[in-house]
C-alpha positions in Angstrom: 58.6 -7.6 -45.6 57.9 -5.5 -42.8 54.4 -6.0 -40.6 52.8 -4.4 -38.1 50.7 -5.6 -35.0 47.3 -4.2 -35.4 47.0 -3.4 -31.8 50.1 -2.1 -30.7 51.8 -1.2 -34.1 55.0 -2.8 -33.5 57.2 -4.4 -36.2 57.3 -8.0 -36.1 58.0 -11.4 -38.0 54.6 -13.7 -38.5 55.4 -17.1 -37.6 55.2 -18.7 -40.9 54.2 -22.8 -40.9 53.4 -25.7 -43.7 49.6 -25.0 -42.2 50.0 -21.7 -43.7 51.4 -22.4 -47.1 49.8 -25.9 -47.8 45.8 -24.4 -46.7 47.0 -20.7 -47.8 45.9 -20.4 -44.1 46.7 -16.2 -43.4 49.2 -15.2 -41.1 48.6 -13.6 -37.9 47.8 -9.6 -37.8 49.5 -9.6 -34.3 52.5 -9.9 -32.9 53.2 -12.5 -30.4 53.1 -10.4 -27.3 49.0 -9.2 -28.0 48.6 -12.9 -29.3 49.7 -14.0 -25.9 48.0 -11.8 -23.7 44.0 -12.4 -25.0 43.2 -15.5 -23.1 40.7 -17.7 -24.1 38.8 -18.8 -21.2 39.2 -22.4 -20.7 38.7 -25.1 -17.4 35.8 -25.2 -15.6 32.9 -22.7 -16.2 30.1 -22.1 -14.8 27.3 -24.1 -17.0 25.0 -21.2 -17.4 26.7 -18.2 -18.2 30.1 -19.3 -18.9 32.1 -17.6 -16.1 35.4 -19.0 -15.5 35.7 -20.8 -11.9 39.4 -21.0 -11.7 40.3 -17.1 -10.3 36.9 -17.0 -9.1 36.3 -17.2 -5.0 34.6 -20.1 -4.2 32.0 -18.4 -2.1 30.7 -17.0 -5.4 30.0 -20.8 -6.7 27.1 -23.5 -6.0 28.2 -26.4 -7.8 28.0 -26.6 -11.4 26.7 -22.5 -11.2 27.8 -19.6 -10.0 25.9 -16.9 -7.3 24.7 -14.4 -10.5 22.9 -17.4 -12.2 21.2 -19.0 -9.3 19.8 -15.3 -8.6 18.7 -15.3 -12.2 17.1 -19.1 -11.8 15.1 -18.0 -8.5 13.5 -15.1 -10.1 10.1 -16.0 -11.3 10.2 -13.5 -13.8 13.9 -14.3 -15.2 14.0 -18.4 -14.9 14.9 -20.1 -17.7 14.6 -17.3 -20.4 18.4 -17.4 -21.2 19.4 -21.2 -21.8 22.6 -20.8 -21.8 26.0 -18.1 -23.1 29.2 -19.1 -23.8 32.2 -16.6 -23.9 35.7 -16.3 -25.8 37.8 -13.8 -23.6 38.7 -13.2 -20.4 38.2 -9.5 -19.5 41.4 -8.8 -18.4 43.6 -5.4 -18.4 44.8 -5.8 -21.7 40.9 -7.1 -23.1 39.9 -3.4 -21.9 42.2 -1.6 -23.8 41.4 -3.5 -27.0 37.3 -3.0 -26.5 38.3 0.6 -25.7 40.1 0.7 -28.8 37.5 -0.8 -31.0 34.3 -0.1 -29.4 34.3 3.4 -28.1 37.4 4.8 -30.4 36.2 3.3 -33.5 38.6 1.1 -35.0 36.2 -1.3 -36.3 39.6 -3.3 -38.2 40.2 -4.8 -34.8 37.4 -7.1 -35.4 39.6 -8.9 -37.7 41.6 -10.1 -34.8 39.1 -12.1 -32.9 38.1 -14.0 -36.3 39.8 -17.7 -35.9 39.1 -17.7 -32.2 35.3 -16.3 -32.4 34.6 -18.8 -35.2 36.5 -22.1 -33.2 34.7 -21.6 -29.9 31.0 -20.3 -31.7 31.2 -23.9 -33.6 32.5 -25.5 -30.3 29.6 -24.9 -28.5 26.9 -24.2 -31.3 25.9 -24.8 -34.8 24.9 -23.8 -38.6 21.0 -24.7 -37.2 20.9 -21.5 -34.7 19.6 -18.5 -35.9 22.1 -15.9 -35.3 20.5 -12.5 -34.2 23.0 -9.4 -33.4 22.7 -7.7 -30.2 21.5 -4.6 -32.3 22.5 -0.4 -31.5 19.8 1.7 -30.9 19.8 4.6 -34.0 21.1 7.1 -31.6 24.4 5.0 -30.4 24.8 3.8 -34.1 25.4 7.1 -35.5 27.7 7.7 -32.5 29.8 5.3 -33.2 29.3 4.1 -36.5 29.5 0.4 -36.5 27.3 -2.0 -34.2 30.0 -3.9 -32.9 27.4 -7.1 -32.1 26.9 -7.7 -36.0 30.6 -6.9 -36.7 31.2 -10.1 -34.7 28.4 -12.0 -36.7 30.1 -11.4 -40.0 33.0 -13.7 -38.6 31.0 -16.8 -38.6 30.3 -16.7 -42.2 26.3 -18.0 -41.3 23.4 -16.0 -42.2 22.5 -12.5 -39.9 18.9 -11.9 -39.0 18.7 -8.9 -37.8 15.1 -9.5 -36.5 15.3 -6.7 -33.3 15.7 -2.8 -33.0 16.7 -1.1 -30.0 15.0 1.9 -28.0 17.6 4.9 -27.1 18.5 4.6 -23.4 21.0 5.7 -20.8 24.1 3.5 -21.3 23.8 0.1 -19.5 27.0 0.2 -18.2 26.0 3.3 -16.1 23.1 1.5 -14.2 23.6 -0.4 -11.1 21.9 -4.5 -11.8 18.5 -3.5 -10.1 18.3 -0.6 -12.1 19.0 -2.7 -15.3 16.5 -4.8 -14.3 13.5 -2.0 -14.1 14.2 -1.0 -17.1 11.7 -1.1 -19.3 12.6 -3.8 -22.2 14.8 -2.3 -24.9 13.8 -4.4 -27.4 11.0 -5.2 -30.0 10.6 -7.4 -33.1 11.8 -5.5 -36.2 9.0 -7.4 -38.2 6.7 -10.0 -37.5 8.3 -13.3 -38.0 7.4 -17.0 -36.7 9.8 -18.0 -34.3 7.9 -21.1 -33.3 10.5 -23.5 -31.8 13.4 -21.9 -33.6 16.6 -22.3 -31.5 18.7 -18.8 -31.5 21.8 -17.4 -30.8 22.2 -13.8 -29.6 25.6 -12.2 -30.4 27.1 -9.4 -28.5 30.9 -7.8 -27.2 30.5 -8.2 -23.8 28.6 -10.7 -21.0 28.8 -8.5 -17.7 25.5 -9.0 -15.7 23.3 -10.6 -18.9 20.8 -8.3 -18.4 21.0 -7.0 -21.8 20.8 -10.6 -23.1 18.2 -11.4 -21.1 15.8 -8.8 -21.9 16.0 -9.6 -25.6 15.8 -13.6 -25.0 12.6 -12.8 -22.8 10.9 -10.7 -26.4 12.2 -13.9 -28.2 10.6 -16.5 -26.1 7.5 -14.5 -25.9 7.6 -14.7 -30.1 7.7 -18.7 -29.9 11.4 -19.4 -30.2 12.6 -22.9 -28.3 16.4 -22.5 -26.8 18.0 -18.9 -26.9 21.2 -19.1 -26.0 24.1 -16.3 -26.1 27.9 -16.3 -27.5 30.1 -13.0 -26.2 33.4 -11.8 -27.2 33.9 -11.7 -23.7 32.8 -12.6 -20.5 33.8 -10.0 -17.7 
C-alpha cells in the first residue's frame, strides 16, 4: 500500500513496530524527512516563557530567564499575570512553511500531525485539572479563514474546551511593533459571566512570539478570579 506525507506529498513506507500492532498505535502521516525536521524544543529553557537557551546569545539571558521576560516582570502593569507557557516547536524554516500551510492557506488536516507530540508535552508540563481555554478568532478572521486554529489544537488533548472569551476585530498582531501591541486596547472579554475564583487555566494558541496576545487575555482572566494562568503553544518563535 502506497502513502503519502501530508506535508510534502511524497510516497513513502511508515515505519511499522510491535508498538503499532500490539496498542493498534496508528502509523505516522509523515514521511521521515518532515518527521525529522519539526524539532521539539528540548535543554534548557527559559522558566517563564519557554524559550530555548541553547542557539540563543547569552546576552539575551539573566539566569534562569531571558531579557523579554524580565521586561515583562518589571512592568507594574504586566508582572506576574502570565505564570508561565510552555512551547512544542522550534520556529524554524521548515515550522514556517507548515503554519503557512495550515494557518493562512487553510489546510486545517495538518493539525493531525502535531497530535502525539502536542498531547506528550501538554501532559508533561500540565494536567486534566487546568481549564483549557482556546486563544479564540475574532468573527471577522474566523470567516476568513474558516477554522480557529487555537481550538483546533485543543481538540488534540481529548480534555474539555471552554470557550469562555471572544475576540474584538483588530489589525493583525503580527503587523504591530511590541509597544504598539502593548497600547492596544485589550482584545478580549468574558463570553459569559462565569466564576473563575481560584481556577488554574491554560490558554492554547499556534504561536508564542512576544506573549502579548497571551498576556492580554491572562490579565481579563485574573481580573475574573482565576489563580495560575499559564500558556501551551504549538510553537515558540
Amino acid at each position: 500500500m502506497t502513502y503519502y506525507c501530508f506535508i510534502c506529498h511524497a510516497p513513502y513506507s511508515p515505519v511499522v513496530s510491535w508498538q503499532h500492532v500490539l496498542t493498534l498505535k496508528n502509523l505516522d502521516i509523515l514521511c521521515e524527512k518532515c518527521r525529522r525536521a519539526l524539532l521539539c524544543i528540548s535543554g534548557e529553557t527559559c522558566e517563564s516563557c519557554g524559550r530555548p537557551f541553547q542557539h540563543l546569545d547569552s546576552s539575551y539571558r539573566q539566569g534562569p530567564l531571558c531579557t523579554d521576560c524580565i521586561r515583562w516582570q518589571e512592568d507594574e502593569d504586566w508582572k506576574g499575570v502570565l505564570t508561565k507557557n510552555r512551547s512544542v516547536y522550534l520556529y524554524n524554516d521548515f515550522m514556517k512553511e507548515v503554519v503557512s500551510l495550515w494557518k493562512f492557506r487553510g489546510d486545517y488536516a495538518i493539525v493531525n500531525v502535531f497530535q502525539e507530540d502536542f498531547s506528550r508535552e501538554f501532559f508533561r508540563h500540565f494536567d486534566d485539572t487546568f481549564l483549557i481555554v482556546p486563544i479564540p478568532l475574532s468573527a471577522e478572521r474566523l470567516y476568513e479563514r474558516g477554522f480557529n486554529q487555537a481550538k483546533a489544537l485543543a481538540e488534540l488533548l481529548n480534555l474539555p474546551i471552554h470557550d469562555i472569551l471572544t475576540r474584538h476585530h483588530h489589525e493583525k498582531q503580527s503587523k504591530k511593533s511590541r509597544r504598539e501591541r502593548l497600547q492596544t486596547e485589550n482584545l478580549f472579554q468574558l463570553a459569559e459571566q462565569i466564576c473563575l475564583t481560584n481556577r488554574r487555566i491554560v490558554l492554547i494558541d499556534d504561536i508564542y512570539t512576544t506573549g502579548t496576545t497571551l498576556r492580554h487575555a491572562a490579565k481579563l482572566l485574573r481580573e475574573a478570579g482565576a489563580k495560575v494562568i499559564c500558556s501551551f503553544t504549538l510553537v515558540r518563535s
